[in-house]
C-alpha positions in Angstrom: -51.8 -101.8 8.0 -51.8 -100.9 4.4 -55.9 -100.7 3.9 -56.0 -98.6 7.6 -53.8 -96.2 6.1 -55.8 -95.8 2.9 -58.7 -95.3 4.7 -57.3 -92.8 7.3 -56.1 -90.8 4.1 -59.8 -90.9 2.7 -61.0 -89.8 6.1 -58.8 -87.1 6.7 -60.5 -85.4 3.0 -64.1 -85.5 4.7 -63.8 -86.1 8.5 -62.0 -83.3 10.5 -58.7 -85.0 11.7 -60.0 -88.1 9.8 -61.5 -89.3 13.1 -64.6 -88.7 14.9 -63.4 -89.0 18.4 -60.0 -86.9 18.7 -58.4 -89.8 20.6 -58.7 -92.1 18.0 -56.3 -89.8 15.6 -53.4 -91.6 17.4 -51.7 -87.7 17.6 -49.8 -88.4 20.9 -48.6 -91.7 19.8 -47.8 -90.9 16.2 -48.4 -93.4 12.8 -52.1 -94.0 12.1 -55.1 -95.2 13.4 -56.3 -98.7 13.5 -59.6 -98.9 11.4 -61.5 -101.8 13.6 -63.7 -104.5 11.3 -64.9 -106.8 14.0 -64.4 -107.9 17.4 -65.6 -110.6 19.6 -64.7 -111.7 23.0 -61.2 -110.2 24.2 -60.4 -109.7 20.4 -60.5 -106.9 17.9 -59.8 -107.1 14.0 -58.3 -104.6 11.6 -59.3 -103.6 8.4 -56.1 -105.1 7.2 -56.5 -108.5 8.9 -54.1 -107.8 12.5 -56.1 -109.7 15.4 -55.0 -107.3 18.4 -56.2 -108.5 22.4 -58.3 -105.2 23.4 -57.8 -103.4 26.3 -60.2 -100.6 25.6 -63.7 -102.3 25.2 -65.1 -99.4 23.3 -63.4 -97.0 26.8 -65.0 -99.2 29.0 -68.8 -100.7 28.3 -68.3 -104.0 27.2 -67.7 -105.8 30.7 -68.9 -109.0 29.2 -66.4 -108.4 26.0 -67.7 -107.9 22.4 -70.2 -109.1 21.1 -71.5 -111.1 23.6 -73.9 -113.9 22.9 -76.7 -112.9 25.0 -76.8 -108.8 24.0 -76.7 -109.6 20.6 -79.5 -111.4 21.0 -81.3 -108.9 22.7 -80.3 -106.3 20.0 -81.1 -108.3 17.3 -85.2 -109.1 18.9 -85.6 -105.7 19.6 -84.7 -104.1 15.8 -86.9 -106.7 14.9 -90.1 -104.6 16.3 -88.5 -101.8 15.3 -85.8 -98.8 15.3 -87.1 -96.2 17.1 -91.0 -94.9 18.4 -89.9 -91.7 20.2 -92.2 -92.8 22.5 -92.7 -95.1 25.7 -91.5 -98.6 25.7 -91.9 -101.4 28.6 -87.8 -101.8 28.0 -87.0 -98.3 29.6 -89.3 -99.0 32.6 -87.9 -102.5 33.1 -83.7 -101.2 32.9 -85.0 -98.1 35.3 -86.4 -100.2 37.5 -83.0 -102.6 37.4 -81.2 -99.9 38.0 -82.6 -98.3 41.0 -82.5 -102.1 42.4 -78.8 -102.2 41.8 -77.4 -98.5 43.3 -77.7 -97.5 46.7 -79.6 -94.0 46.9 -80.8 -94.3 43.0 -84.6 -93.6 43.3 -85.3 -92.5 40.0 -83.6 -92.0 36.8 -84.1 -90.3 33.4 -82.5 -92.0 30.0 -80.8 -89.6 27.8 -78.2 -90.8 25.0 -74.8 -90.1 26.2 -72.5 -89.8 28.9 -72.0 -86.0 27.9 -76.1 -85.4 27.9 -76.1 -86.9 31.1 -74.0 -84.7 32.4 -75.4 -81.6 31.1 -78.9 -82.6 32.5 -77.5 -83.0 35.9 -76.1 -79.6 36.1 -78.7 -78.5 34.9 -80.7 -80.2 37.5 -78.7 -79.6 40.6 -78.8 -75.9 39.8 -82.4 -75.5 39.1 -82.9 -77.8 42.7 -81.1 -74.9 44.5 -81.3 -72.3 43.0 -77.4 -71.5 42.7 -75.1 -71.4 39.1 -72.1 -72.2 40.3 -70.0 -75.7 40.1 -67.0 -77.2 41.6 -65.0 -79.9 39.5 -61.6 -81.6 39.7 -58.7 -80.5 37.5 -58.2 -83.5 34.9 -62.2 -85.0 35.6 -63.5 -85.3 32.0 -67.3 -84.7 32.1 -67.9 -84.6 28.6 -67.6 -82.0 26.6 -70.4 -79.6 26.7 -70.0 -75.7 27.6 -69.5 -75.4 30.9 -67.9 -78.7 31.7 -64.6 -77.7 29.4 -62.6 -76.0 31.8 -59.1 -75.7 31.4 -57.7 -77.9 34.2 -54.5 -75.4 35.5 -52.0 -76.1 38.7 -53.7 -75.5 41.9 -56.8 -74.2 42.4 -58.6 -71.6 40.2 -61.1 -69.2 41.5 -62.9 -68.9 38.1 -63.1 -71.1 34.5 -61.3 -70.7 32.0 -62.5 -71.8 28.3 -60.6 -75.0 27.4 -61.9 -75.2 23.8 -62.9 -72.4 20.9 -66.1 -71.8 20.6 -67.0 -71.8 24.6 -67.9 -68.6 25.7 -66.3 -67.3 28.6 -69.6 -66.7 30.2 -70.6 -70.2 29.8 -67.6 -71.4 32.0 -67.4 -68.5 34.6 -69.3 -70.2 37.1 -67.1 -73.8 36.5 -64.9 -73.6 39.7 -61.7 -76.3 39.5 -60.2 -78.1 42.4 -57.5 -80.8 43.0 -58.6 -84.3 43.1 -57.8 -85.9 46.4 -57.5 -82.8 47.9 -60.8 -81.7 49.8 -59.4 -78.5 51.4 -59.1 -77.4 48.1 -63.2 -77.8 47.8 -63.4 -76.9 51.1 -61.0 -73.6 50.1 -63.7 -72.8 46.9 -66.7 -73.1 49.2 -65.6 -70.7 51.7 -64.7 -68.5 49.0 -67.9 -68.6 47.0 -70.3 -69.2 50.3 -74.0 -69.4 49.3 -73.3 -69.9 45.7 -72.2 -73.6 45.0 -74.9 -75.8 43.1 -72.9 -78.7 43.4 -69.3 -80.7 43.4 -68.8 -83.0 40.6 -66.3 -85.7 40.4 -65.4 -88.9 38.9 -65.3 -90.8 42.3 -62.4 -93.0 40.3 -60.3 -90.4 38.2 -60.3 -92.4 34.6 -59.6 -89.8 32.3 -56.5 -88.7 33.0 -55.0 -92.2 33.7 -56.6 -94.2 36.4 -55.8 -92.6 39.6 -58.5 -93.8 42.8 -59.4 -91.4 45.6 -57.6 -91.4 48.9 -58.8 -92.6 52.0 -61.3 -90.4 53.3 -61.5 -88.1 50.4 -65.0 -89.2 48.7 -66.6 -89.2 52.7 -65.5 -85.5 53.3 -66.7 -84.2 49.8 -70.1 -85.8 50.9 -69.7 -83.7 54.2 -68.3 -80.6 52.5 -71.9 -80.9 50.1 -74.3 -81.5 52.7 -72.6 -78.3 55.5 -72.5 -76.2 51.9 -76.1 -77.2 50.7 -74.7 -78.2 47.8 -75.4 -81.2 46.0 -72.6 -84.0 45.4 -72.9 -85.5 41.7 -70.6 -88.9 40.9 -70.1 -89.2 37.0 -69.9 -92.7 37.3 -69.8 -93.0 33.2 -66.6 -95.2 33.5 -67.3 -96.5 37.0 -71.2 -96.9 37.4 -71.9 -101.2 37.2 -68.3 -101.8 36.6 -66.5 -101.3 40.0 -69.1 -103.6 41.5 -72.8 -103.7 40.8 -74.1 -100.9 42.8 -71.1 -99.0 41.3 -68.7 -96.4 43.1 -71.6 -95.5 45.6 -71.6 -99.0 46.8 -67.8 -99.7 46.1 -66.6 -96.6 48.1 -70.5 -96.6 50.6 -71.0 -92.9 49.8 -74.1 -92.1 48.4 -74.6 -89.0 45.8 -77.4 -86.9 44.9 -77.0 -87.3 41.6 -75.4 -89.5 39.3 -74.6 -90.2 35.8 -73.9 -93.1 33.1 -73.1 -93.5 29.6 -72.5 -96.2 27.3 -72.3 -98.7 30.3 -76.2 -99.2 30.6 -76.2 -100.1 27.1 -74.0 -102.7 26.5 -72.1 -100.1 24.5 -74.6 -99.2 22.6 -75.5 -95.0 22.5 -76.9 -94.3 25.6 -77.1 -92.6 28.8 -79.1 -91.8 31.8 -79.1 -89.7 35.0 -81.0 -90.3 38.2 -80.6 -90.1 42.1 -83.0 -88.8 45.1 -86.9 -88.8 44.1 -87.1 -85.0 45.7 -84.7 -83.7 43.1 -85.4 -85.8 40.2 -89.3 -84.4 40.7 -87.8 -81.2 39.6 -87.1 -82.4 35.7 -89.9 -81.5 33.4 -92.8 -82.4 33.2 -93.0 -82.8 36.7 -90.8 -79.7 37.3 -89.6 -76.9 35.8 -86.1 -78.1 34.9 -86.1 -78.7 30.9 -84.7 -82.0 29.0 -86.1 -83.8 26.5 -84.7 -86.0 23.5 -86.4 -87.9 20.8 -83.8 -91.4 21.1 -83.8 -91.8 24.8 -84.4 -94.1 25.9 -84.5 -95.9 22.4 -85.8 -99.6 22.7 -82.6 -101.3 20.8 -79.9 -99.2 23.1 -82.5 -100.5 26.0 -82.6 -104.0 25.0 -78.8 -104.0 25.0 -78.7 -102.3 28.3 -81.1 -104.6 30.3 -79.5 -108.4 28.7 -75.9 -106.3 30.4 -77.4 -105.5 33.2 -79.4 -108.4 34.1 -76.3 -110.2 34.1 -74.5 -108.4 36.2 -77.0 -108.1 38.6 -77.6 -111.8 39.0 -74.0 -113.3 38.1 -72.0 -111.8 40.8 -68.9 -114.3 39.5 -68.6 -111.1 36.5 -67.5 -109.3 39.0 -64.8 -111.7 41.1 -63.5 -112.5 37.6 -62.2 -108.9 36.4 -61.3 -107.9 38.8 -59.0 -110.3 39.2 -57.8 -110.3 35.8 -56.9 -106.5 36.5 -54.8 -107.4 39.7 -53.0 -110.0 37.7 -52.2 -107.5 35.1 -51.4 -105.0 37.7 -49.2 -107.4 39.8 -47.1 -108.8 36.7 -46.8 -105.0 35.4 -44.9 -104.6 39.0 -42.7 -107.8 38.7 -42.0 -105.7 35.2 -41.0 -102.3 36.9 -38.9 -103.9 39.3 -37.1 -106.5 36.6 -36.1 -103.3 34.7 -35.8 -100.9 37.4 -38.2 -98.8 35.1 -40.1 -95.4 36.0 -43.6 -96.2 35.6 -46.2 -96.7 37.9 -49.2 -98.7 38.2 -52.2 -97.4 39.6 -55.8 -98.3 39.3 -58.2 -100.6 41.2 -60.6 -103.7 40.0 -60.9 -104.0 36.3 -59.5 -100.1 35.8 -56.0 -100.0 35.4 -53.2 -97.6 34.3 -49.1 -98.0 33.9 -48.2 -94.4 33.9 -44.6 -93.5 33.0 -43.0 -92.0 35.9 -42.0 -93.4 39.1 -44.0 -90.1 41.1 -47.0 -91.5 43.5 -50.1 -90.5 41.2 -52.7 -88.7 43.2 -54.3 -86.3 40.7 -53.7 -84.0 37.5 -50.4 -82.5 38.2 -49.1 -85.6 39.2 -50.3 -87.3 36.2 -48.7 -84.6 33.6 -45.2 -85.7 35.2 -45.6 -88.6 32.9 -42.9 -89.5 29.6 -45.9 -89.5 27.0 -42.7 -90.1 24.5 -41.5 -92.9 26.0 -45.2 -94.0 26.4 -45.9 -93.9 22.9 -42.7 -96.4 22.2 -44.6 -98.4 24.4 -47.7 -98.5 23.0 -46.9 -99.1 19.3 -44.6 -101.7 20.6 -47.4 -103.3 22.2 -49.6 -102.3 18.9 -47.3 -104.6 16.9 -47.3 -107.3 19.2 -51.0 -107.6 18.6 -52.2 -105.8 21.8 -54.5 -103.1 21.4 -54.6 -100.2 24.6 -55.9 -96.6 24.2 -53.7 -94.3 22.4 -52.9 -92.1 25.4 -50.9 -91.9 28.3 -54.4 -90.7 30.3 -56.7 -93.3 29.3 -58.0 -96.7 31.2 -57.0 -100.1 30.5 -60.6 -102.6 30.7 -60.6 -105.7 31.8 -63.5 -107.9 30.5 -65.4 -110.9 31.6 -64.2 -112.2 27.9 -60.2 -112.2 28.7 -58.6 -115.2 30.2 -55.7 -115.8 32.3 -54.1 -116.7 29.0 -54.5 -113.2 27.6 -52.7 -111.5 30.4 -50.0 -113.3 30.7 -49.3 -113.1 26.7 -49.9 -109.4 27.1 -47.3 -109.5 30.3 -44.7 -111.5 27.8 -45.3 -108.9 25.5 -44.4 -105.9 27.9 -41.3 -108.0 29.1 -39.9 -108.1 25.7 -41.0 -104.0 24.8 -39.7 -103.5 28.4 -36.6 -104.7 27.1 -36.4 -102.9 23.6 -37.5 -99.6 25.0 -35.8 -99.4 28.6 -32.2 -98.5 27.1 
């Protein structure tokens, strides 16, 4: 890892924290970042050579692994014609129009150019629609990281926001209410207490951001409830989940339907992109057929699009995508078990489909506090382990594993080999 070292010491003199992502620094796993040259399929390749088999698919777009055959093709057509217009192209009509084929209650949707953006706009959006400034998250939902959206995630259930970053005025997180994931009486607690004045409840309908941790039975169907006795609006930031849980995404997987939703990356083969869309009614409201503002020059960009309707076209008519993950994540998540059991060792697997997580503690995982509970040290043991093996997985104790339509049965069970024989260096 000689040349990734060099370059993480040239990055460090003109990138803050030498990355551009703070993940990607490797800070809670110690040593250095690997700088990535190429990938294809299930596979990445270091700047130094090292073939690893990825388990983060650029956090979670590429479903059909890197590189594949028929985006690039796509990509490489539409740069052809050109970059960027900053105006209309037939691409962003055609992926809108596969979109709102694909998710149940998606009427209309507006392209933006990140996961973040999206999320932003819909805030926005639901607070313009009613008239109210306040929102309800989840402690340990990651929404992005604009203002009001970086609320410190603390035990139990705060009655106001608190700034979790310099620079975010307290004022711009005041009206950022946190609850407990899989607890609805704890929205149900905040509502009471702030009658009248909720906008709207976000959530990640499957927790992937601080671990993988799914919601309880029940617990997506009473938020929906909760929204529609409050007149609030329920918004599912489906940036992870959207088109990967199934097709129609979590509305479909879980059959609750949101008001609003979100994407990112996903819809664009990985490419920079996002978008944000639900009911016609409240969509109507976004200039400049309302009076809610948003605007950007690159959305819907026709080489992001391009990349985003080959994906997406694909999935929507190849419903075999789907069967295989999936069942490359339960064979993971099975033989991980077999694992815990051989060594009697305190993790836990949780996830569902192609998500999955091995936390490190033997706690049931439910939501944040549960998930903190977690030996990142012994974690990290794990996961450079597993880096020297040649198997790459995010650099955190709360991130995803991805499971692509590019891995084989082959892959996992190396990768399982490979966490028998860690299991048995680090489990002393």
């Amino acid at each position: 890892m000689e040349k990734s070292r060099a370059l993480f010491t040239r990055a460090e003199k003109v990138i803050p924290g030498g990355v551009n992502s703070p993940v990607r620094a490797f800070r809670s796993v110690g040593g250095n970042p690997r700088f990535i040259t190429r990938a294809k399929g299930s596979r990445l390749w270091d700047a130094d050579g090292k073939e690893y088999i990825d388990y983060v698919g650029s956090w979670g777009p590429m479903i059909l692994g890197h590189n594949d055959e028929r985006i690039l093709e796509a990509v490489s057509k539409a740069a052809c014609d050109g970059l960027s217009f900053g105006a209309p192209t037939e691409r962003e009509v055609l992926v809108a129009e596969l979109m709102t084929s694909m998710v149940p209650g998606l009427e209309m949707v507006r392209m933006v150019n990140s996961g973040t953006e999206a999320v932003m706009s819909a805030v926005r959006l639901a607070r313009g629609y009613t008239g109210k400034d306040k929102v309800i998250k989840f402690a340990g939902c990651y929404h992005g990281h604009s203002d009001s959206m970086l609320v410190k995630a603390g035990s139990g259930v705060m009655t106001q926001g608190v700034p979790d970053s310099l620079g975010v005025p307290a004022a711009a997180a005041k009206d950022t209410l946190t609850a407990v994931y899989n607890d609805a009486d704890s929205v149900e607690m905040l509502l009471r207490e702030n009658r009248g004045q909720i906008a709207a409840v976000i959530v990640e309908p499957v927790a992937a951001n601080m671990g993988v941790i799914t919601p309880k039975e029940g617990f997506l169907q009473k938020l929906r409830r909760l929204c529609d006795e409050n007149g609030a609006l329920l918004i599912f930031d489906e940036v992870i989940t959207g088109f990967r849980l199934c097709k129609g995404g979590a509305q479909e997987f879980y059959g609750v339907k949101a008001d609003l939703c979100t994407y990112g990356k996903i819809i664009g083969g990985g490419m920079p992109v996002g978008a944000y869309g639900g009911r016609k009614e409240i969509m109507n409201w976004i200039a400049p057929s309302g009076q809610v503002y948003q605007a950007g020059t690159l959305s819907g960009n026709p080489v992001a699009m391009a990349a985003g309707l080959a994906q997406l076209t694909v999935l929507n008519e190849d419903p075999s995508v789907y069967e295989r993950i999936n069942h490359l994540g339960e064979l993971f998540a099975c033989g991980m078990k077999e694992l815990i059991e051989k060594y009697r060792a305190p993790l836990t697997v949780t996830g569902v489909g192609s998500l999955r997580c091995v936390f490190f503690t033997s706690d049931t995982v439910e939501n944040y506090e549960d998930a903190k509970k977690s030996d990142t040290a012994l974690f990290a043991r794990y996961f450079n382990k597993m880096l020297e093996k040649g198997f790459y997985f995010a650099p955190s104790q709360f991130e995803a594993a991805f499971f692509s339509a590019a891995h084989t049965e082959a892959d996992i069970r190396a990768t399982l080999a490979a966490a028998d024989e860690t299991f048995a260096e680090i489990m002393i």
